[in-house]
C-alpha positions, 0 to 999 in steps of 0.5 A: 265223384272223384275231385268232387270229393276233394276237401274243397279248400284250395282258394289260399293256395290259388291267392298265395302271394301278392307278388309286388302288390301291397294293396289295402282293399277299401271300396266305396261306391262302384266297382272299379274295372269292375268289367275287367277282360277275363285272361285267355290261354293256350292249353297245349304246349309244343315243340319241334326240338328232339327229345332225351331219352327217359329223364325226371320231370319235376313237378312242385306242388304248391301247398301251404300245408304237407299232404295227408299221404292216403294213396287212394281215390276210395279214402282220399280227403285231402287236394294234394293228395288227389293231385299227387295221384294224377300221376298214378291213378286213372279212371276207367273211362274217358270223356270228352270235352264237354265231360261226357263218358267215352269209349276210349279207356280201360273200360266201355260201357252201354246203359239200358234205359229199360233194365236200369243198368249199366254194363262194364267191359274191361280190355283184355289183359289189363295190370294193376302197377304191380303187375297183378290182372286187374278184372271187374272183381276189382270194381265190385270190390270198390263198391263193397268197401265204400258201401260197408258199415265200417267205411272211414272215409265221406264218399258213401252217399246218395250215388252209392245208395242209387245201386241196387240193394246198396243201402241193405249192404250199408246197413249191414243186412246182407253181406252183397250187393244185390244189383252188381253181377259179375259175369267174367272176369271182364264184364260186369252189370250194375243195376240202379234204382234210378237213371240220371245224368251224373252216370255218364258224366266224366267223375260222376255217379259211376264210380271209376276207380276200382280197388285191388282186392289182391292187395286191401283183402285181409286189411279190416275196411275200418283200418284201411285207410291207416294201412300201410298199403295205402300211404306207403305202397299204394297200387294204381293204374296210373302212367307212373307208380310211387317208388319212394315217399318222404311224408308230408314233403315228396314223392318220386314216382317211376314209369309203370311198364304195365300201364296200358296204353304202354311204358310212359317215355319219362323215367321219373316224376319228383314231386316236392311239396313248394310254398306259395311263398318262394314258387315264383322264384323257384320257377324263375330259376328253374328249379322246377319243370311244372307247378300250378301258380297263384294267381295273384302273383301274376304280375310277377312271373307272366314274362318270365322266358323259361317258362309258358304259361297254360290256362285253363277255366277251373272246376271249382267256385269259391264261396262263403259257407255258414254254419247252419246244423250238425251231422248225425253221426249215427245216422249220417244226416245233416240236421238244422239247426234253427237256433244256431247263430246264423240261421235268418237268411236276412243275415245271410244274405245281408253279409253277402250283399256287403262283399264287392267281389267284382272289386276285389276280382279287378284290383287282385288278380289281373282277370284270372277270377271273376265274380261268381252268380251261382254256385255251378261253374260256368264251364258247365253249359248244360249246367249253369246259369248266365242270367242267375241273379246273384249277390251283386254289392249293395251295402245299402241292400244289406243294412235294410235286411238286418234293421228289417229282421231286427237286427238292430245297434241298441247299446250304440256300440257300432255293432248290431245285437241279435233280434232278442236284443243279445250281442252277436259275436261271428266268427270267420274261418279261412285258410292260411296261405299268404298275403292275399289271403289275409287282404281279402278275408281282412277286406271282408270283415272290415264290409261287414263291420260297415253294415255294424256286424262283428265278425272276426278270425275264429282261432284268431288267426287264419287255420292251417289247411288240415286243421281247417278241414277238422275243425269244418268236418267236426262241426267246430263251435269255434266256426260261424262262417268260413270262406272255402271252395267247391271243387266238382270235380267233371260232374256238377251234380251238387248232391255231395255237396249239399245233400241231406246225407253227405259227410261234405256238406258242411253247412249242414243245410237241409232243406226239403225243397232242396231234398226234391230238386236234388231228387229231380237231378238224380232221377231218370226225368233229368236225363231230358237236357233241357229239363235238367237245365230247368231243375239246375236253375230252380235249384240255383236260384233256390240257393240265392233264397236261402244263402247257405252259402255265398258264391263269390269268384270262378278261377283261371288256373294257371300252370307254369312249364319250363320250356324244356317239356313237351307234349305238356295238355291240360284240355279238358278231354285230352287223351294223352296224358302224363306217359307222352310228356317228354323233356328236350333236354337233362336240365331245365331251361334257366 
């Protein structure tokens, strides 16, 4: 779950930047190099010079936006957030490259089919970055406060509600969960309603990051996620532990001597918080050891020579989301609403079948993104679906599907009405983050006005990044359709995403076929791999049918390093991480 649960909203961050590329997108018939090579990299960087001792690495975090400042897995909703507390939070477990839980971390475990449990065992004497014991206490504690009525923050949901007297918890009947023992202070049992896949899927349905009770105990669950421990002095188990912050702008992380794998070789990680703007000569003048860079100024920095290049396929699809309900808040619930704006599919489809990704992709971004068919990434081979439809460009396609629904131009203005004959007015959101942004989401409404549909910026203007999430999050009548990512995190389970009952499904699609199949994820007949291929590509294709969402590219993300570092692995599975990079000399190479 953790990632997954990131605010999905990073696709200005990756477009950021057009380098030298001044370019008005205007397509009119095929695509153009629509079958462009997609870029491949190294995802390991070496050397063979000696390295210092300790030194500060120097990491920017490219944003658009300050970062929210909430240290901690259970309540972290912001992307920056969660890539500040790479360095100083990590799982229980590890995993390897197909995302599949391992046995090498803080913790096994052993799930028994028959029992529908899990077991949990820690290692001996492991420390929070405070120095305090952590124990299985500290996992239960987790799933005591995110499984608590009062709990602020999205992640409670299906996953939680699978444990064992969960959902009595939740709802405040019983003051424990009934399917969670502690045995000692270093193995716990965890028993399910159901088994599923998603449990031994790296970041899925077993939740891996445990909370101090030493230090949250005495601070109300509904006040946590303001509290002062979290946003000024977090605890973790990460390589590196936070020594200072400056809201919004950095944060200067020291070595953590109670890591368990050992005292990390580098001294410090400063992160600061660098537009998308300037990243690129910042990085020429080596200001900075590491950032992940924009996509779309590629051109623009791929031969600089104090730096590699590392790439690596990117969690995440971006797509287009329409507005289709609200959020109960009492409940929780999603409800549709089947008179909002955008509730005929016709429509929706018709708008996805007017966007020519494959061209944008070709003539932006240098085969760093390419055309999404489906929502599940294609790093997901168990997974994902090649043979998937998907929307491909058919402006003629769409304007059939508006004149057969009844949307039709009858006051000769260029701009269809609804079928009842009244103006429709759409408006689209995305978020702030330079000149590319505004190319493609410009290129958008102008494919949508081809087919006579008037959508323009809601707010006039493209949002800043947490206003975005706000707006999105409150069911703001000021968005129609907005253009967002879905970040899976390890686990493509889309039930966070797309269930009935999740704070993050922001469409607020609820279907009840969509109900049954995410039921089928979730359920022990998924655990057949080739059955749950089956489920995932029903589902996929469900999604085509009804289009509460436009799939549009699958990113390359790119990470730029000064040639000083090393030992620097973004593979996935890799087990060194943050606390074996070292640094070969006191200043970056220039």
């Amino acid at each position: 779950m953790l990632n997954k649960m990131i605010v999905p909203f990073l696709f200005a961050a990756l477009l950021a930047g057009c380098g030298n590329k001044e370019v008005l997108l205007e397509t009119d018939g095929d695509s153009p190099d629509s079958s462009a090579v997609i870029q491949a990299f190294d995802t390991v960087m070496n050397s063979d010079a000696p390295a210092i001792a300790g030194g500060v690495l120097k990491y920017a975090l490219v944003a658009e936006s300050s970062f929210q400042g909430v240290f901690n897995p259970a309540f972290s909703e912001d992307a920056y957030d969660e890539e500040l507390m790479g360095f100083s939070h990590e799982s229980l477990f590890s995993y390897d490259e197909e995302f599949q839980l391992t046995q090498d971390g803080m913790a096994t475990f052993a799930q028994n089919e028959n029992l529908k449990t899990v077991s949990i065992t820690l290692l001996d004497n492991l420390k929070w970055s405070d120095g305090a014991a952590l124990t299985v206490d500290d996992i239960l504690y987790a799933y005591e406060v995110i499984g608590h009525p009062d709990y602020a923050g999205s992640l409670y949901g299906e996953a939680f509600a699978n444990v064992v007297g969960m959902t009595e918890y939740h709802e405040g009947t019983t003051d424990s969960i009934a399917g969670i023992e502690v045995l000692d202070d270093t193995h716990l049992t965890i028993a399910f309603e159901e088994l599923n896949p998603s449990l031994l899927q790296a970041g899925g349905a077993l939740w891996s990051q445990p909370l101090p009770r030493h230090q949250l105990d005495r601070i109300p669950v509904a006040e946590m996620m303001s509290s002062s421990q979290l946003r000024e002095q977090p605890v973790g188990t990460g390589p590196f532990r936070v020594k200072a912050i400056i809201p919004g702008e950095s944060v200067l992380f020291e070595a953590n001597e109670y890591y368990w794998k050992g005292k990390p070789k580098l001294d410090n990680i400063l992160v600061e918080v660098v537009g998308s703007a300037t990243i690129v000569s910042e990085m020429e003048a080596g200001n900075y050891d590491v950032a992940v860079m924009p996509a779309s100024s590629y051109e623009s920095y791929k031969d600089f020579d104090n730096i590699t290049l590392l790439g690596r396929e990117e969690l995440a699809t971006t797509y287009i989301g329409f507005k289709l309900g609200s959020q109960d808040v009492e409940s929780g619930g999603n409800t549709l609403n089947l008179s909002s704006k955008m509730a005929d599919a016709a429509l929706r489809q018709a708008m996805a079948y007017a966007l020519d990704n494959e061209f944008v992709a070709a003539v932006l971004f240098d085969g760093l993104l390419q055309s999404a068919n489906a929502m599940v990434p294609p790093a997901f081979e168990g997974f994902s679906d090649d043979e998937a439809v998907g929307f491909s460009y058919d402006p003629v396609k769409a304007s059939s599907l508006l004149d057969e629904a009844g949307y039709l131009d009858r006051d000769g203005d260029g701009f269809r009405e609804t079928p009842d004959g009244e103006p429709l007015e759409i408006n689209f959101a995305a978020v702030a983050g330079g000149d590319a942004t505004e190319t493609v989401v410009a290129y958008y409404i102008q494919q949508w006005e081809k087919i006579g549909l008037d959508v323009s910026l809601a707010t006039g203007r493209l949002i800043e990044y947490q206003k975005f999430h706000d707006m999105l999050a409150s069911d703001s009548l000021a968005i129609d359709v907005y253009q967002a990512t879905w970040g899976t995190g390890m686990d493509p389970n889309p039930t966070e995403m797309f269930g009935r009952t999740s704070a993050l499904n922001y469409t607020r699609w609820a279907n009840e076929k969509n109900d049954a199949l995410l039921g089928q994820i979730n359920a022990a007949v998924a655990l057949d791999d080739n059955v749950r291929t089956g489920i995932y590509q029903e589902w996929q294709a469900l999604l085509f049918e009804e289009a509460p969402v436009i799939p549009t590219f699958w990113r390359t993300q790119i990470f730029a390093v000064n040639n000083r570092v090393k030992n620097f692995n973004i593979r996935y599975g890799a087990t060194r991480g943050w606390e074996t990079i070292e640094l070969t000399s006191e200043e970056p190479v220039r």
